[in-house]
Each structure stands twice: as structure tokens, then as C-alpha cells.
N, CA, C and O atoms as a Tinker XYZ file with bonds, in Angstrom:
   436  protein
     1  N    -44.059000  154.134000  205.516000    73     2
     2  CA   -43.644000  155.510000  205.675000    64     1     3
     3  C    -44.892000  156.389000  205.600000    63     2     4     5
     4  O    -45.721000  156.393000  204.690000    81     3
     5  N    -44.886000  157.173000  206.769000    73     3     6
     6  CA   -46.331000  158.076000  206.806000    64     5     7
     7  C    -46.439000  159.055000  205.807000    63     6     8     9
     8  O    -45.337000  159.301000  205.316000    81     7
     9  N    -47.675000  159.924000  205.161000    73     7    10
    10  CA   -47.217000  160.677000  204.359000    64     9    11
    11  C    -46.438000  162.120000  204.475000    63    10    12    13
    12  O    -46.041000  162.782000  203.517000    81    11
    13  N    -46.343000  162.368000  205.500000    73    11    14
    14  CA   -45.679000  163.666000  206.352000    64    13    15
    15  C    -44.365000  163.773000  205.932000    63    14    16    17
    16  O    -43.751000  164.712000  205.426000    81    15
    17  N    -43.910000  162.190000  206.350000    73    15    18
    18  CA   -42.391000  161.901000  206.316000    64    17    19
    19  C    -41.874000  162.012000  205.003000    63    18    20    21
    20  O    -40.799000  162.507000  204.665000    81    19
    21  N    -42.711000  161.522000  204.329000    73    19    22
    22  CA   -42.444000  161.126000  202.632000    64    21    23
    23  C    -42.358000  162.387000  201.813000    63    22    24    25
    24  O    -41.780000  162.556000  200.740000    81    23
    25  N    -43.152000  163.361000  202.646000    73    23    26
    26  CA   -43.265000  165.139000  201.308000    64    25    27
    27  C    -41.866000  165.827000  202.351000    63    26    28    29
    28  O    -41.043000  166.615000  201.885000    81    27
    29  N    -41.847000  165.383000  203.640000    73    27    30
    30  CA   -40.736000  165.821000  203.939000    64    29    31
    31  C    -39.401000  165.290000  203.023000    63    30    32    33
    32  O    -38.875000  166.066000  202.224000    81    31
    33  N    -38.959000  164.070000  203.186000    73    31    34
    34  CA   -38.306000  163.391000  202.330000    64    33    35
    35  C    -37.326000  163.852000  201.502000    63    34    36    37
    36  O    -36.129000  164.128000  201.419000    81    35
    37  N    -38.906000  163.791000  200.631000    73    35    38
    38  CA   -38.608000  164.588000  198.917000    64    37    39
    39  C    -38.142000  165.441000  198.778000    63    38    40    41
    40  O    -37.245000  165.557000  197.944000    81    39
    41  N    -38.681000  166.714000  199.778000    73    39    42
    42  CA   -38.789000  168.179000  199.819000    64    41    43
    43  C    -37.140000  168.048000  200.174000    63    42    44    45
    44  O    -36.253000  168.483000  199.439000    81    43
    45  N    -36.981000  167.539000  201.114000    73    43    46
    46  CA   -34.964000  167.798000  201.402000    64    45    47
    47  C    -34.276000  167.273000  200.294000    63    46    48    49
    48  O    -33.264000  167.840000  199.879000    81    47
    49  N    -34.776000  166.110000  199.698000    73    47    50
    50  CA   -33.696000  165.974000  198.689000    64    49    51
    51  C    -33.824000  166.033000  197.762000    63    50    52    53
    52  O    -33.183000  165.286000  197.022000    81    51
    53  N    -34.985000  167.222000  197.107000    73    51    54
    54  CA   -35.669000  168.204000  196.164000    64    53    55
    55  C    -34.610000  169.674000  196.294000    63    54    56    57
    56  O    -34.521000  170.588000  195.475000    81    55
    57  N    -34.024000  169.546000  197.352000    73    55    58
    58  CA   -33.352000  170.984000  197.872000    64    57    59
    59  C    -31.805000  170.286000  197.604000    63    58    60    61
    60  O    -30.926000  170.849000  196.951000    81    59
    61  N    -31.678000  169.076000  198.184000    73    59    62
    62  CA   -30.381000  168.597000  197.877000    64    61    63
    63  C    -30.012000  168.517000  196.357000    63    62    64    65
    64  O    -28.970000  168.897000  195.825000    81    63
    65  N    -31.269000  167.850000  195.701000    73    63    66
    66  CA   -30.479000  168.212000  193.997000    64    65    67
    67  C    -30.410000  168.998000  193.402000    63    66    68    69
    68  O    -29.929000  168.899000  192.273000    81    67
    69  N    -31.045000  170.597000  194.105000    73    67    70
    70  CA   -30.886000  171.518000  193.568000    64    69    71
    71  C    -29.296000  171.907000  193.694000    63    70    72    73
    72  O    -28.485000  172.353000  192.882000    81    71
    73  N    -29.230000  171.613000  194.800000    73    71    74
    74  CA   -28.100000  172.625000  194.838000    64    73    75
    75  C    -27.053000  171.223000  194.147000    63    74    76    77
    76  O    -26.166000  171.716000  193.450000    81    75
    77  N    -26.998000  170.217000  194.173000    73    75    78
    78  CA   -26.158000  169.311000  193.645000    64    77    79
    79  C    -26.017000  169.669000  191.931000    63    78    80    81
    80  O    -25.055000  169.580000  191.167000    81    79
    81  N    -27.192000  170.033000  191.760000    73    79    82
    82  CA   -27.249000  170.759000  189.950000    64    81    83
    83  C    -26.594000  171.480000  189.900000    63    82    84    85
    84  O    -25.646000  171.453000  189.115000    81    83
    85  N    -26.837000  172.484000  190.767000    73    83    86
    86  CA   -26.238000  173.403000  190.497000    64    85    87
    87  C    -24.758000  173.366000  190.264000    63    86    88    89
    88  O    -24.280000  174.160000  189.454000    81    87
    89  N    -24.183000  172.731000  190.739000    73    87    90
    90  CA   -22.498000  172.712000  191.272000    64    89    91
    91  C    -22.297000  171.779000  190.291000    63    90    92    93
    92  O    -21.185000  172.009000  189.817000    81    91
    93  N    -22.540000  171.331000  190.030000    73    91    94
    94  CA   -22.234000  170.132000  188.644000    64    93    95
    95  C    -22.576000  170.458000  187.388000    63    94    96    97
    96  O    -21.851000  170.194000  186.429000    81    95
    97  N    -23.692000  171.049000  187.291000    73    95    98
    98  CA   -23.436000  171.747000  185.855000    64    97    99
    99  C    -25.223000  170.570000  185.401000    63    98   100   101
   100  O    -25.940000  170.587000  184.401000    81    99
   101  N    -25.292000  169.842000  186.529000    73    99   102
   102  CA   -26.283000  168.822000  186.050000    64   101   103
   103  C    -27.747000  169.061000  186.293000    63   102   104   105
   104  O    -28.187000  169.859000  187.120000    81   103
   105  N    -28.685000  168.056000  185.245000    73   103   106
   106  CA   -30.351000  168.500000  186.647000    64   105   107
   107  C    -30.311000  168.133000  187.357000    63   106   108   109
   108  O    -29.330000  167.478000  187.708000    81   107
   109  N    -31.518000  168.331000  188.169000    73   107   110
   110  CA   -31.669000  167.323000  189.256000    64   109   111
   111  C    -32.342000  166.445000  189.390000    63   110   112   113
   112  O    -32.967000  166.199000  190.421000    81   111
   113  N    -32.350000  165.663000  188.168000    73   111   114
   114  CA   -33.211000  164.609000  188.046000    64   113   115
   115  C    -32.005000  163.176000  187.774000    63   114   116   117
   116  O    -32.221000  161.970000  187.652000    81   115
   117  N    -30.758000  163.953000  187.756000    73   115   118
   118  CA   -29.394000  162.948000  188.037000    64   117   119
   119  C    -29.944000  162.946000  189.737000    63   118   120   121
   120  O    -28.838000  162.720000  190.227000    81   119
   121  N    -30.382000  162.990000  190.305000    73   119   122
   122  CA   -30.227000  162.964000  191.710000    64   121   123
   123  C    -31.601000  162.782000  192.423000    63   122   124   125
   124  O    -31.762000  162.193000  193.492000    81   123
   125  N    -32.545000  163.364000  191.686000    73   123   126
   126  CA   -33.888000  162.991000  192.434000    64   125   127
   127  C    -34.470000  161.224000  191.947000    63   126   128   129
   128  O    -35.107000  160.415000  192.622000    81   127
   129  N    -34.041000  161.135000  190.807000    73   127   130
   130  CA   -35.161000  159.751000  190.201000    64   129   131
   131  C    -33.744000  158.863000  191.161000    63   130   132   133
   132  O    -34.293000  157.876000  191.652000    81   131
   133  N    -32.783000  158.861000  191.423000    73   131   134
   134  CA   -32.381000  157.479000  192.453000    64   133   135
   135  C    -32.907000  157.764000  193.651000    63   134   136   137
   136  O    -33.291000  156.681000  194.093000    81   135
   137  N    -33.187000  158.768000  194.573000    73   135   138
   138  CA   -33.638000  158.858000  195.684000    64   137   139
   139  C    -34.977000  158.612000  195.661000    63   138   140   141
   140  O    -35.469000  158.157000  196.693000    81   139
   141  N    -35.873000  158.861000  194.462000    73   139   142
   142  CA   -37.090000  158.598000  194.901000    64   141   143
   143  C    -37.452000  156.733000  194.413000    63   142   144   145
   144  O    -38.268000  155.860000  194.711000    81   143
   145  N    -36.498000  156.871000  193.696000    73   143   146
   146  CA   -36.511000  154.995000  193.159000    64   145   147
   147  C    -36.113000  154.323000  194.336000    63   146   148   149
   148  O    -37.034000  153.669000  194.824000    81   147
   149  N    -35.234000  154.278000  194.844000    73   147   150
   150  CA   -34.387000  153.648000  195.761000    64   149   151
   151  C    -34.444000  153.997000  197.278000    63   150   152   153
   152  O    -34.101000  153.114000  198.064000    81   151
   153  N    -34.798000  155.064000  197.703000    73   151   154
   154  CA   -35.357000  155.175000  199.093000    64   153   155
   155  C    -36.188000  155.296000  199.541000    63   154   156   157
   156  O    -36.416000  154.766000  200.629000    81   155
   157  N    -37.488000  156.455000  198.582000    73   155   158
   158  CA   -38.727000  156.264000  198.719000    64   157   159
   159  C    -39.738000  155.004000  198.114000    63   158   160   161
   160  O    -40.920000  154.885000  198.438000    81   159
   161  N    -39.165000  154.289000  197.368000    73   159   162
   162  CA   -39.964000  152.937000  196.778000    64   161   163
   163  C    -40.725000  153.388000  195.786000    63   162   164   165
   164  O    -41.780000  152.824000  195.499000    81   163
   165  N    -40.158000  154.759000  194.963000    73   163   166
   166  CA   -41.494000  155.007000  193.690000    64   165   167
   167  C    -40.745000  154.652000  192.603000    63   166   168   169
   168  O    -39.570000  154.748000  192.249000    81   167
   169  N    -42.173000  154.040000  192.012000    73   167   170
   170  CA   -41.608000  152.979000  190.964000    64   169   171
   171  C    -40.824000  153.816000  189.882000    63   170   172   173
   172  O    -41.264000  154.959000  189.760000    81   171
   173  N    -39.868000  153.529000  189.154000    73   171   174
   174  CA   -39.249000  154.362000  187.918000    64   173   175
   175  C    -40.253000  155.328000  187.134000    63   174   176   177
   176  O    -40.322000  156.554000  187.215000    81   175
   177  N    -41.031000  154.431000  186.333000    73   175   178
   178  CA   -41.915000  155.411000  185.117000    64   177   179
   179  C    -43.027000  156.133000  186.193000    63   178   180   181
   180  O    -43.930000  156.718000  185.595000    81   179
   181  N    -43.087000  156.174000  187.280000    73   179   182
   182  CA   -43.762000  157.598000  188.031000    64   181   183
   183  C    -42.614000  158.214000  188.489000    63   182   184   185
   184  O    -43.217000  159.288000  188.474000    81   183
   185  N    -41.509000  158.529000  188.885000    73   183   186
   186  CA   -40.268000  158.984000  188.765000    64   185   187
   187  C    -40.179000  159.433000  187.542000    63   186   188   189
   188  O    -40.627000  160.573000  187.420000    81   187
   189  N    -39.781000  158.973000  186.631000    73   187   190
   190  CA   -39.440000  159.446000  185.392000    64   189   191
   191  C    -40.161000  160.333000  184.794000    63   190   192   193
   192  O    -39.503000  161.222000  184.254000    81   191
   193  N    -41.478000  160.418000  184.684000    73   191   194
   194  CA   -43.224000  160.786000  184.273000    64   193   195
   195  C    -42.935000  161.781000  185.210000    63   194   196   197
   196  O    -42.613000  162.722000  184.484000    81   195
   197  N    -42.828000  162.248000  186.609000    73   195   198
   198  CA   -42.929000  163.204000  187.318000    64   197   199
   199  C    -41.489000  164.366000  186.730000    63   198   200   201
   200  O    -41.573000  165.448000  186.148000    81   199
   201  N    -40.665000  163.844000  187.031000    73   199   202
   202  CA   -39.678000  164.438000  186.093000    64   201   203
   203  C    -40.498000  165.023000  185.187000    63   202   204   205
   204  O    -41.164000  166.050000  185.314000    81   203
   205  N    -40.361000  164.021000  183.919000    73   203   206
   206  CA   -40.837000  164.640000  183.001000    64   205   207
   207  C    -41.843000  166.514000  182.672000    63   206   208   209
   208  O    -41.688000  167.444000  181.881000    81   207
   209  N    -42.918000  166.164000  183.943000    73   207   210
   210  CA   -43.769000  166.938000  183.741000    64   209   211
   211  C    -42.974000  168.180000  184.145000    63   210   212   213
   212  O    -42.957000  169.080000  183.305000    81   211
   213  N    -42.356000  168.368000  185.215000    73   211   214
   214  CA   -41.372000  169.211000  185.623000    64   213   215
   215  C    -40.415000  170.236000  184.901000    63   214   216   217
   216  O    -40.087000  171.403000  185.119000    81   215
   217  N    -40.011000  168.980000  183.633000    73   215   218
   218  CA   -39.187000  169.385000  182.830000    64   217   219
   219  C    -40.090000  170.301000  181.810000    63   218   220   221
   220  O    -39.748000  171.470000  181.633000    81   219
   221  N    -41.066000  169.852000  181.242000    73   219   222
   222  CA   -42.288000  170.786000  180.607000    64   221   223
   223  C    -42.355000  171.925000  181.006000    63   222   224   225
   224  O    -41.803000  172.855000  180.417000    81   223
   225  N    -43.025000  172.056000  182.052000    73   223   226
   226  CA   -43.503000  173.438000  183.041000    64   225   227
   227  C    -42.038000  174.084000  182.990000    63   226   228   229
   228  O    -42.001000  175.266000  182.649000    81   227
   229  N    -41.220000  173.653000  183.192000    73   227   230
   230  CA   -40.095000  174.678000  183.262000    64   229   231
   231  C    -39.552000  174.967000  181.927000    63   230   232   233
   232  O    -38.876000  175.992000  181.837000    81   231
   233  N    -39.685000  174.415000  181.117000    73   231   234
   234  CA   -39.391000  174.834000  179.575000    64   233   235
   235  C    -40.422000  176.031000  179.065000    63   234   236   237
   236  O    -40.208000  177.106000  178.504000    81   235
   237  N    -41.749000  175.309000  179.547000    73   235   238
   238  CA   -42.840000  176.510000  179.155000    64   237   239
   239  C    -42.639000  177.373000  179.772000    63   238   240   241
   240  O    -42.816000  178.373000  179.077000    81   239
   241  N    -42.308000  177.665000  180.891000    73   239   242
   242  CA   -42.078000  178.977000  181.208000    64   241   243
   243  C    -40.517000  179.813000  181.123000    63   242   244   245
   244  O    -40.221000  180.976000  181.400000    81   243
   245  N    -40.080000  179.198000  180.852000    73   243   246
   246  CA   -38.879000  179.902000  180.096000    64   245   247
   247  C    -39.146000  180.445000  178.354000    63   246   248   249
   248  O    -38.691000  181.409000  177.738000    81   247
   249  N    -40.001000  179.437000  177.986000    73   247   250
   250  CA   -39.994000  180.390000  176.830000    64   249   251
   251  C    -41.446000  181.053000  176.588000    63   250   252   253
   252  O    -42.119000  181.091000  175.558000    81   251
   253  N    -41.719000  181.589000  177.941000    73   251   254
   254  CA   -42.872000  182.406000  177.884000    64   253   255
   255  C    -41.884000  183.643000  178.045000    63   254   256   257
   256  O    -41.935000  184.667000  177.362000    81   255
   257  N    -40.764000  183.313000  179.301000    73   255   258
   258  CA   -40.167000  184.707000  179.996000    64   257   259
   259  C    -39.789000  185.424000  178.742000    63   258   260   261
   260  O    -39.996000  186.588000  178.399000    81   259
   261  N    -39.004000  184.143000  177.970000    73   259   262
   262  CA   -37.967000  184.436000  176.624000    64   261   263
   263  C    -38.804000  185.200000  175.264000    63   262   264   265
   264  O    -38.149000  185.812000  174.419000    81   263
   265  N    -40.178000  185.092000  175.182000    73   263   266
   266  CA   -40.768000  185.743000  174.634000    64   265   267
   267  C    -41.062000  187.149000  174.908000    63   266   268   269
   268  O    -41.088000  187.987000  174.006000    81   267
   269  N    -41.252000  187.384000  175.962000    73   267   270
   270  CA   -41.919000  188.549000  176.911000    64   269   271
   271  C    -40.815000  189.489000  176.726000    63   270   272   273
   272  O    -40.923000  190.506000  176.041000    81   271
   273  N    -39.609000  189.092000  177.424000    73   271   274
   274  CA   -38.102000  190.074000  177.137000    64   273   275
   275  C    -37.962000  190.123000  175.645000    63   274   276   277
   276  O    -37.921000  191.287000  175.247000    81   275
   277  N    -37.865000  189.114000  174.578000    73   275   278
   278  CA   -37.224000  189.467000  173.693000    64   277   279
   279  C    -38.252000  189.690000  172.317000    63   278   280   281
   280  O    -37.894000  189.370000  171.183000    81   279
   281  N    -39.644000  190.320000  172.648000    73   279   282
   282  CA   -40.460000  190.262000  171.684000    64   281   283
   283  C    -40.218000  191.761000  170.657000    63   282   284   285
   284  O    -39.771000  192.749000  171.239000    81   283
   285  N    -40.327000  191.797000  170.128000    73   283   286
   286  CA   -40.216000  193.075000  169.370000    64   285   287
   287  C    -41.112000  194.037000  169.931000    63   286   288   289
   288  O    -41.862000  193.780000  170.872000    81   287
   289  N    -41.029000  195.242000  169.304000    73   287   290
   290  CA   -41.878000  196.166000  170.417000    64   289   291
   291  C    -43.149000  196.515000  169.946000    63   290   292   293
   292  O    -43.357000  196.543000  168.733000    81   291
   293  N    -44.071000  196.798000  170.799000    73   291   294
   294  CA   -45.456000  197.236000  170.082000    64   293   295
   295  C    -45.603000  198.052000  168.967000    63   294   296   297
   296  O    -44.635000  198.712000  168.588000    81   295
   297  N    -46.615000  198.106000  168.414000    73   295   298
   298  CA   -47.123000  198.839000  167.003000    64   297   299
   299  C    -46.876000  200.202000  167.754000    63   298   300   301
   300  O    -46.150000  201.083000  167.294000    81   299
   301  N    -47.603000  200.303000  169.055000    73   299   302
   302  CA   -47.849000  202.128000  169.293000    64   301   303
   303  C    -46.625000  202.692000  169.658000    63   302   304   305
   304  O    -46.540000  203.920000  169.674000    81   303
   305  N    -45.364000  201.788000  170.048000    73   303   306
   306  CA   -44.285000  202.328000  170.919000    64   305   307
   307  C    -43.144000  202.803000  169.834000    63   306   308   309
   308  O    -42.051000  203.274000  170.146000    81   307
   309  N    -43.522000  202.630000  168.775000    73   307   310
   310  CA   -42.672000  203.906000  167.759000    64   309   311
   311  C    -43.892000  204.566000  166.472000    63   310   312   313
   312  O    -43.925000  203.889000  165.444000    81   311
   313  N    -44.635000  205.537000  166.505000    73   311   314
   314  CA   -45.286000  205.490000  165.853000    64   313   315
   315  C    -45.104000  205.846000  164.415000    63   314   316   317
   316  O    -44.819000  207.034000  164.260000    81   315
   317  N    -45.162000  205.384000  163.700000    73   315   318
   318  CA   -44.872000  205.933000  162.023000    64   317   319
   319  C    -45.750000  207.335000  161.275000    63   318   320   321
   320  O    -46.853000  207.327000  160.729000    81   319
   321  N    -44.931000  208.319000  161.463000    73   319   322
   322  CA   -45.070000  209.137000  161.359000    64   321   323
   323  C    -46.004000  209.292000  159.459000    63   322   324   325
   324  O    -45.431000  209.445000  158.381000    81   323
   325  N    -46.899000  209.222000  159.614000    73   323   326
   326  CA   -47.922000  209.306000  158.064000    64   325   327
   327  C    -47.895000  210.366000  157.807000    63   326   328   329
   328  O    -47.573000  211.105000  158.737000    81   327
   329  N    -48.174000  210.966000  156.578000    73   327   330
   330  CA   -48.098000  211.856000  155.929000    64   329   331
   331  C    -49.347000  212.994000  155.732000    63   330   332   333
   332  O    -50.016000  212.434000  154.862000    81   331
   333  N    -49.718000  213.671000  155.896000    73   331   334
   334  CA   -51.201000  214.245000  155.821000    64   333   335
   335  C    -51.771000  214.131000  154.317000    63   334   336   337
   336  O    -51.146000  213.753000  153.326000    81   335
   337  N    -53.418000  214.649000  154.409000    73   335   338
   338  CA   -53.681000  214.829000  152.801000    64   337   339
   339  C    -52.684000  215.359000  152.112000    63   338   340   341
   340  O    -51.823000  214.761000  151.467000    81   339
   341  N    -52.850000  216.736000  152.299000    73   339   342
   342  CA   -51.856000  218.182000  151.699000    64   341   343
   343  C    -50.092000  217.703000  151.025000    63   342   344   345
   344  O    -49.387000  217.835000  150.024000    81   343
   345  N    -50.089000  217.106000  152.372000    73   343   346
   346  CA   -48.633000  216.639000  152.331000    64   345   347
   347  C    -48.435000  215.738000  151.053000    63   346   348   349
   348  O    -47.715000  216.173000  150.155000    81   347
   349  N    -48.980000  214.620000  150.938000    73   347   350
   350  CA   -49.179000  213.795000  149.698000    64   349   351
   351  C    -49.825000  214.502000  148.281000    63   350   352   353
   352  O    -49.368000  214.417000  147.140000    81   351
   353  N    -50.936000  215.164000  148.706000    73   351   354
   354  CA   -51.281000  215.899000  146.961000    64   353   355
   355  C    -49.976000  217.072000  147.056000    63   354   356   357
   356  O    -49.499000  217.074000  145.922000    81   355
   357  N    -49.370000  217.845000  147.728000    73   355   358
   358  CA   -48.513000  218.424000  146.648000    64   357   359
   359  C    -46.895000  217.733000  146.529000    63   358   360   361
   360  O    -45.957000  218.092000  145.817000    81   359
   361  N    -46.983000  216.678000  147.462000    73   359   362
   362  CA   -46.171000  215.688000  146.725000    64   361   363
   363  C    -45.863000  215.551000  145.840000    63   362   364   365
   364  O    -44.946000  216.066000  145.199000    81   363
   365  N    -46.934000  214.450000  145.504000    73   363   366
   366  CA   -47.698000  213.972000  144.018000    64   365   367
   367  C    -46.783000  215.331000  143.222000    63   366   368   369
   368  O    -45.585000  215.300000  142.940000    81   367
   369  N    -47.533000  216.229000  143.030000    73   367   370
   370  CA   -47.810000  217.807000  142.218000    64   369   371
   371  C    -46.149000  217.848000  142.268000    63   370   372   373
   372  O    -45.461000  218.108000  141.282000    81   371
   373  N    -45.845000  217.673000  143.039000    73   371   374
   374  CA   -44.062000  218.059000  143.012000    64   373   375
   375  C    -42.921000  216.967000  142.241000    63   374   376   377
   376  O    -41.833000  217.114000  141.685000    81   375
   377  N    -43.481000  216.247000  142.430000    73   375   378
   378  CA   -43.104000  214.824000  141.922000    64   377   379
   379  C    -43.348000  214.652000  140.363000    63   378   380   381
   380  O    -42.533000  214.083000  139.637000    81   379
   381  N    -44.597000  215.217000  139.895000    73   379   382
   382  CA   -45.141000  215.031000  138.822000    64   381   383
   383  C    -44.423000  216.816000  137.796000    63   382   384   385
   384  O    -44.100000  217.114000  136.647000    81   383
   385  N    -44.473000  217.200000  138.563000    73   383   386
   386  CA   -43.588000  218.580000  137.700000    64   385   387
   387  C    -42.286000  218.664000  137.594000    63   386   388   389
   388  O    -41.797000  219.408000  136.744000    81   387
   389  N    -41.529000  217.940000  138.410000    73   387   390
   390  CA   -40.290000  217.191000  138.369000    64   389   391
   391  C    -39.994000  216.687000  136.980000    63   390   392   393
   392  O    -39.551000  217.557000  136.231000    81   391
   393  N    -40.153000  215.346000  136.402000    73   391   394
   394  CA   -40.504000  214.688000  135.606000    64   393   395
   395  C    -41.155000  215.392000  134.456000    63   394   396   397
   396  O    -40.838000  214.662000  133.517000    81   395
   397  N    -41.740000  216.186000  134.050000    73   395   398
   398  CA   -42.656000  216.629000  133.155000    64   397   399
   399  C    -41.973000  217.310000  132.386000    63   398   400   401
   400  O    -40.784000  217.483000  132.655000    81   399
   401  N    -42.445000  217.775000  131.430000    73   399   402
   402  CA   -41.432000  218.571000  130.662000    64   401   403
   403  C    -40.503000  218.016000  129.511000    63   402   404   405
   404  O    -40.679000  216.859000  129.129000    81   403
   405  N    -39.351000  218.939000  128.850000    73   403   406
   406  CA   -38.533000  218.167000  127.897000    64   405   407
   407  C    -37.366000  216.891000  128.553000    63   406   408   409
   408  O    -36.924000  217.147000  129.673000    81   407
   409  N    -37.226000  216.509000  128.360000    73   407   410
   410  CA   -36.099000  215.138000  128.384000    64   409   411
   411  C    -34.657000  216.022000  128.321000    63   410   412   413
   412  O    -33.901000  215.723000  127.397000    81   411
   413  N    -34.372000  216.737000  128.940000    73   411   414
   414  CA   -33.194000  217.314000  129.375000    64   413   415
   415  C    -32.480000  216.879000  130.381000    63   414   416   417
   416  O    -33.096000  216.397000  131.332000    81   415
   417  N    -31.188000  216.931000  130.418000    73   415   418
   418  CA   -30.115000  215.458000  131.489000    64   417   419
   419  C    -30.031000  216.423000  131.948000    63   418   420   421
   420  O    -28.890000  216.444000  132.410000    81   419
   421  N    -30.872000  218.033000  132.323000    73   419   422
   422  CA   -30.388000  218.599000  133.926000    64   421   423
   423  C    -31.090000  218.280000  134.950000    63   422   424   425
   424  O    -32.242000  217.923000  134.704000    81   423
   425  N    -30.780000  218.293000  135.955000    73   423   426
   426  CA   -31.406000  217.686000  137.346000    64   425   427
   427  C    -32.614000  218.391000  137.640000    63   426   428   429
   428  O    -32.539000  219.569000  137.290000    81   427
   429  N    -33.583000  218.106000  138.106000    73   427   430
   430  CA   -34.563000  218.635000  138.625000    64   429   431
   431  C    -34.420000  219.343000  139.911000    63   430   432   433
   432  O    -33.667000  218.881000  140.767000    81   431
   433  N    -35.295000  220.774000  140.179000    73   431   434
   434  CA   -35.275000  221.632000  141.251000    64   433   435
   435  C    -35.626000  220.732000  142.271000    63   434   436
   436  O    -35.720000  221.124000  143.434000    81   435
């Protein structure tokens, strides 16, 4: 078998197990490793091994996508609003005159 014929081959029944996956709920490696075992003459564990790698690359990039969509959001894209000097020393000062004073159970201003 020339090599023309052979990437042709594949390539159709690379398209055939797609869509055979699809409709079955299955991969397509229910459907590619007998066609390439059994009609093209490739031995199992390069079948299987090619699979394999397939199956990788498409995992890695699913959970690249799955990262990308579902990452939490940047530091700058809500910014936390800090407090100035001023703001904190009469804080402090407000906080601390609060508290100060006699031990009386009325509430502070």
C-alpha cells in the first residue's frame, strides 16, 4: 500500500470514528485501533501508543481550556480598595477613644 493511500485511509476512517463516537457515546479509538490493526497492518502497541498520545494532547488541552475559563480572576480586576495614611491614624485615634475612659456598659459614640 503506497503511502498516499494509507494517510488517505486513515484520514477517512479518522472521520468515520469520529462521527461513530460521536453517536455512541464512545471514542474513537473503539473504531480506529481495529481499522488500523486489521486493514492497515499496524501492529497493535503502535496503534495503541498512537492512541495513546492522542488521548494526552487532548486531555492537556482541555485542561488548559478548563483552566483559562474557570481560573479565578486577576489581582487588578477587582481592586481592594486600601485605606490612606489619614484614614488609618484617625482610625486608630477613633478606635482608641472609643475604648478609653471609665468601664461604663454605655455604648460608644
Amino acid at each position: 500500500m503506497s503511502g498516499i493511500v494509507f494517510v488517505l485511509v486513515t484520514f477517512l476512517s479518522s472521520v468515520l470514528a469520529g462521527i461513530v463516537g460521536a453517536l455512541l457515546g464512545l471514542g474513537g479509538g473503539v473504531v480506529m485501533v481495529p481499522v488500523l490493526t486489521l486493514f492497515l497492518g499496524v501492529h497493535i502497541y503502535y496503534a495503541a501508543f498512537g492512541l495513546l498520545l492522542l488521548f494526552l494532547r487532548d486531555s492537556l488541552a482541555a485542561a488548559h481550556v478548563s483552566q483559562i475559563l474557570h481560573a479565578p480572576p486577576a489581582a487588578h480586576a477587582y481592586p481592594v480598595r486600601r485605606e490612606s495614611f489619614w484614614e488609618r491614624a484617625f482610625g486608630a485615634i477613633r478606635r482608641r477613644s472609643s475604648h478609653s475612659g471609665s468601664c461604663s456598659s454605655s455604648p460608644a459614640p
